[in-house]
C-alpha positions in Angstrom: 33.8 -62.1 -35.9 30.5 -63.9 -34.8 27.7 -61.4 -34.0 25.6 -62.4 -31.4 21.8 -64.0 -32.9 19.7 -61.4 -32.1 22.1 -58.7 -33.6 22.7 -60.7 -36.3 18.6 -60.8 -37.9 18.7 -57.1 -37.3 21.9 -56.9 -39.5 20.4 -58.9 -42.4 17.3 -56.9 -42.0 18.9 -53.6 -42.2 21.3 -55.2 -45.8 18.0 -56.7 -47.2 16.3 -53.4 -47.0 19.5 -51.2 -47.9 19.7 -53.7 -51.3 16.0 -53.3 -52.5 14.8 -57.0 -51.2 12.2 -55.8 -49.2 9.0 -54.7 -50.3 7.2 -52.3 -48.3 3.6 -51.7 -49.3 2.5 -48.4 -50.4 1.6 -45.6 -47.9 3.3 -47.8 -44.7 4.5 -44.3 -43.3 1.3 -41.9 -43.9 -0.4 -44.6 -42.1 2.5 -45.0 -39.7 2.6 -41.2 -38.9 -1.3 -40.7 -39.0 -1.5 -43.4 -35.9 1.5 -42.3 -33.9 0.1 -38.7 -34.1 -3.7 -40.3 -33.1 -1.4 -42.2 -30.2 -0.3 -38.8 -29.2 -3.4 -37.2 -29.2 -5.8 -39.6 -27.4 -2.9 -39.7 -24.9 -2.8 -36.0 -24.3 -7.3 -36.3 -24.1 -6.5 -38.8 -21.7 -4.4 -36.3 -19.7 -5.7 -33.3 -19.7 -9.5 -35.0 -19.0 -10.7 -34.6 -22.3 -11.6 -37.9 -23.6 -15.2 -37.8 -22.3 -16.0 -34.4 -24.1 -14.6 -35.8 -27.3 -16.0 -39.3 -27.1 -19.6 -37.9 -26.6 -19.2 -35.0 -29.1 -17.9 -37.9 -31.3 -21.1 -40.2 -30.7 -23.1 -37.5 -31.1 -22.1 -36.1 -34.5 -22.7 -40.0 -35.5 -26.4 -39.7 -34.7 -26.8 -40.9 -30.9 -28.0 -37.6 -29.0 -30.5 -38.2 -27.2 -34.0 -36.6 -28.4 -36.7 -38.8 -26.2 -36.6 -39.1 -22.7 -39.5 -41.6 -21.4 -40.5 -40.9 -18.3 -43.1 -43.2 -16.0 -43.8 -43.7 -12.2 -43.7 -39.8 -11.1 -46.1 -38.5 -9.2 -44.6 -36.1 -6.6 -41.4 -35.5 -8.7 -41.4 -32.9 -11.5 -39.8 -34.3 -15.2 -37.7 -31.0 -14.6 -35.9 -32.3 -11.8 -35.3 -35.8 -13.5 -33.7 -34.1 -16.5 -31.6 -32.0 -14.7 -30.5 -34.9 -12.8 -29.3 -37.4 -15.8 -27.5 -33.7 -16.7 -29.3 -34.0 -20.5 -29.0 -30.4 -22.3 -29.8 -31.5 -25.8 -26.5 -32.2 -27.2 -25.6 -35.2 -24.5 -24.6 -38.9 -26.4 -26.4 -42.3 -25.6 -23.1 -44.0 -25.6 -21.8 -41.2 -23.2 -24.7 -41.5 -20.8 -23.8 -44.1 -17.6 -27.5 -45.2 -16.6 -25.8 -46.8 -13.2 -24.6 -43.3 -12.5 -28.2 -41.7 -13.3 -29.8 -44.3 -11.3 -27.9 -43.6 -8.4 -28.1 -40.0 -8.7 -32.3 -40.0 -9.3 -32.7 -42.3 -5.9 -31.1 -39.4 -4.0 -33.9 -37.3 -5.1 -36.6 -37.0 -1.7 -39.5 -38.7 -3.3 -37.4 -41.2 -5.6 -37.3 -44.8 -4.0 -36.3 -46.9 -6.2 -34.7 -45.7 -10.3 -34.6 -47.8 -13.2 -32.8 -46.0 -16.3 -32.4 -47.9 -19.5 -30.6 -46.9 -22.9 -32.9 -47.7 -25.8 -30.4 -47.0 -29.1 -30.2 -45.0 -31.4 -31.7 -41.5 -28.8 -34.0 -43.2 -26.4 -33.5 -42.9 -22.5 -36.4 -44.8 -20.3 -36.5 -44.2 -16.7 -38.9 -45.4 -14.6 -39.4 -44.4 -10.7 -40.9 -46.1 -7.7 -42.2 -43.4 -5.0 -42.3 -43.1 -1.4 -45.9 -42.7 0.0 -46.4 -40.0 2.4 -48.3 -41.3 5.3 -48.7 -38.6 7.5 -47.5 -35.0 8.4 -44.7 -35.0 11.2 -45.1 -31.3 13.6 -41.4 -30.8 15.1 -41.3 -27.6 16.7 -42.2 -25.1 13.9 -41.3 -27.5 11.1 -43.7 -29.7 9.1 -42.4 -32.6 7.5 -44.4 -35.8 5.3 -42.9 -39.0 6.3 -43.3 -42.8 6.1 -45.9 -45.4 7.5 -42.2 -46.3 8.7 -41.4 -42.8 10.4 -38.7 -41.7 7.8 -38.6 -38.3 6.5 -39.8 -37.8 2.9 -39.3 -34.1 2.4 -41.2 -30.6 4.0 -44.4 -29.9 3.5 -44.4 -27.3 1.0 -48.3 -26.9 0.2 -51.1 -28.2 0.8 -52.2 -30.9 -1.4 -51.1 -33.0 1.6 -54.1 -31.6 4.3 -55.9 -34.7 4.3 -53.5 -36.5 5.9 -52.8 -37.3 9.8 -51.0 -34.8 11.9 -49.1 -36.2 14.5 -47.4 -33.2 16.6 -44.0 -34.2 18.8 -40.5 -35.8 19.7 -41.3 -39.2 18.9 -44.3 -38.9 17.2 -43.0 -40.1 14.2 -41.4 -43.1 15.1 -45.0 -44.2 16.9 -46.7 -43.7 13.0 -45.4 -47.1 12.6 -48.4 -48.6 15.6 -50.7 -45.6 14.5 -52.9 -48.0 12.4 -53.3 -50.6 14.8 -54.4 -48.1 17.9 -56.9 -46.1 15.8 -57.9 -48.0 13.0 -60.4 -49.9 14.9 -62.6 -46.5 16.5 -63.3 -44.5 12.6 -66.0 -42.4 14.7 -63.9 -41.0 16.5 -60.3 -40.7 14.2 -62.5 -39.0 12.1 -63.1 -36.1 14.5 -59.3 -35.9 15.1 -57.4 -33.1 13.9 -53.9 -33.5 15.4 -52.5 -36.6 17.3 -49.9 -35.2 20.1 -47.6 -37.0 21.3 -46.7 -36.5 24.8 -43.3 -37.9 26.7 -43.1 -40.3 24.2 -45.6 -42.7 25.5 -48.9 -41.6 24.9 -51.3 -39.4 22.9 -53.1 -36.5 23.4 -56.0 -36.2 20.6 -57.4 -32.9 19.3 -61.1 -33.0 18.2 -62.1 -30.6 15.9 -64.3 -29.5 17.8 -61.3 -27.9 20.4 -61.8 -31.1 22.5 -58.8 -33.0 24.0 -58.4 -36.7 25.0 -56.4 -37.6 27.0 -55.3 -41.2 26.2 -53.9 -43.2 29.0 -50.1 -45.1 28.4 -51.7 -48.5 28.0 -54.9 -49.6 27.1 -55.7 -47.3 24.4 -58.4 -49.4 22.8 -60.4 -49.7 26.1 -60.6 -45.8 26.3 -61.6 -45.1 22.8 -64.4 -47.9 23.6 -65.4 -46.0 26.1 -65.1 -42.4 24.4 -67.3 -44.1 21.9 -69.9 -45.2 23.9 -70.3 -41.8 25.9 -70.4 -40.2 22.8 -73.4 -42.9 21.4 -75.1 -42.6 24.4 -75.0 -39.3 25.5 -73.1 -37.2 22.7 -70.6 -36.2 24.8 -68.3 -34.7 22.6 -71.1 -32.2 21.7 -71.3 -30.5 25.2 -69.4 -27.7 26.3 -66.5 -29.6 27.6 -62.6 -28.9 27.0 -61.1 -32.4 27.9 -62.4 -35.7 28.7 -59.2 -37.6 30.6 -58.7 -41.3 30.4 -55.6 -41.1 32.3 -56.7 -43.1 35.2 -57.4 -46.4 34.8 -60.3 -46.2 37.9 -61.8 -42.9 36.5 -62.5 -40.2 33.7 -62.0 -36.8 34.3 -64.1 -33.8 32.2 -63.3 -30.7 32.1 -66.0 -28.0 31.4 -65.6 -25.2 29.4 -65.2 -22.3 31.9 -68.8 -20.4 30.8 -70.4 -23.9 31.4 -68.5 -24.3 34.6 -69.8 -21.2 35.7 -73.0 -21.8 34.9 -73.3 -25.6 37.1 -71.4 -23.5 40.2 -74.4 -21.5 39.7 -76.7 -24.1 39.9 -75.0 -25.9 42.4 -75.5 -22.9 44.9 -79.1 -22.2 43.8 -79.8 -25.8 44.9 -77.6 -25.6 48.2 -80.1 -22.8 48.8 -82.8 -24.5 48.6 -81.8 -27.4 50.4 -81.1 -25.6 53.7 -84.3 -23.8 52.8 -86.2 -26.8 53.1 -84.6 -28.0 56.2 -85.1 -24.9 58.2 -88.8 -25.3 56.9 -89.2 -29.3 58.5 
């Protein structure tokens, strides 16, 4: 009978061994058992999730933990809150550590713009941060926010290390930050008496002195009224009096309101001169 050629190089395999003219080198199966038990055992890591723990503990034991973390570019964020992001507690590998997954993870963080993490071997993680600027602080009902030359939110305004800057107060107040620049920029004298910017209907602003004075800035030409505010201010210091608003609402007029002691006080004088008025008439 012809055996078939396959079957036939297995039998004269299986007669060359049987008679002793095969050699098979010297600890073939303690090798061969060693890696089909390390077969089994990565495969049941594999399974049960494991791998990771193992592969850093591994690394680690081989003298990759990481022992400096370089930090550079924080301001506003704490090194606290980086380390507890890239999830380091002393025993954590270099080889383990996935700097695409830390930098991702760090630009989440409110203040973090853009991340940079790099592995320098043998325990050296660098991470370097670019920052968002605050540019102002955003009043929404009872909720203080810093936020962006660009409107976005940065985070809440948790102390005050942030007073200095602008307050703009109101729905839409942050989104006109972005044209705040341009409208004020031009009239120092008189931003630097503001203490809040109000937005009002979203089209114009309402501007609180710190003096308790409010102007009232028309929708449209917002640099002829600050002119003008400027010039009543040089030439008759106007923003001193006892005044409550000064209203630039009207493009044919301003309006000023008077405190209400100073208002009574010109009624007063008003009627004293009525009085003597008629009293010199009667007397022609």
């Amino acid at each position: 009978m012809v055996l078939p050629r396959p079957v036939r190089r297995v039998v004269r395999f299986m007669s060359s061994l049987a008679g002793g003219r095969v050699h098979i080198p010297e600890h073939v199966g303690t090798v061969s058992a060693i890696a089909f038990l390390a077969s089994v055992g990565i495969y049941g890591m594999v399974l049960g999730g494991h791998a990771d723990a193992v592969a850093q503990a591994t690394t680690t034991a081989a003298g990759f933990a990481i022992e400096d973390v370089k930090v550079s570019g924080n301001v506003q964020t704490s090194e606290i809150e980086i380390l507890q992001v890239l999830g380091l507690d002393g025993a954590t590998s270099l080889m383990a550590l996935n700097a695409e997954a830390a930098k991702s993870n760090l630009e989440k963080l409110p203040w973090v713009e853009k991340a940079e993490v790099r592995k320098i071997y043998p325990k050296t993680v660098d991470v370097r941060l670019v920052e968002r600027q605050a540019y102002a602080i955003w009043q929404h009902g009872s909720d203080l926010s810093l936020i962006e030359k660009s409107g976005s939110v940065i985070a809440p305004l948790k102390d005050g290390k942030f007073v200095n800057l602008p307050l703009l107060v109101g729905r839409d107040a942050e989104v006109a930050a972005r044209e705040f620049d341009a409208d004020f920029a031009a009239w120092p004298d008189v931003k630097a008496r503001v203490r809040a910017y109000v937005r009002v209907g979203g089209r114009r602003w309402d501007l609180y002195l710190n003096n308790g004075v409010i102007v009232k800035l028309p929708d449209e030409g917002i640099d002829q009224a600050l002119a003008e505010l400027s010039d009543m201010e040089r030439t008759q210091q106007l923003l001193e009096r006892e005044i409550t608003s000064v209203d630039f609402r009207l493009a044919d007029r301003t309006t000023i309101e008077l405190t209400p002691d100073a208002a009574k006080r010109r009624d007063a004088a008003v009627a004293v001169r009525l009085k003597e008025l008629k009293k010199a008439e009667r007397q022609i």
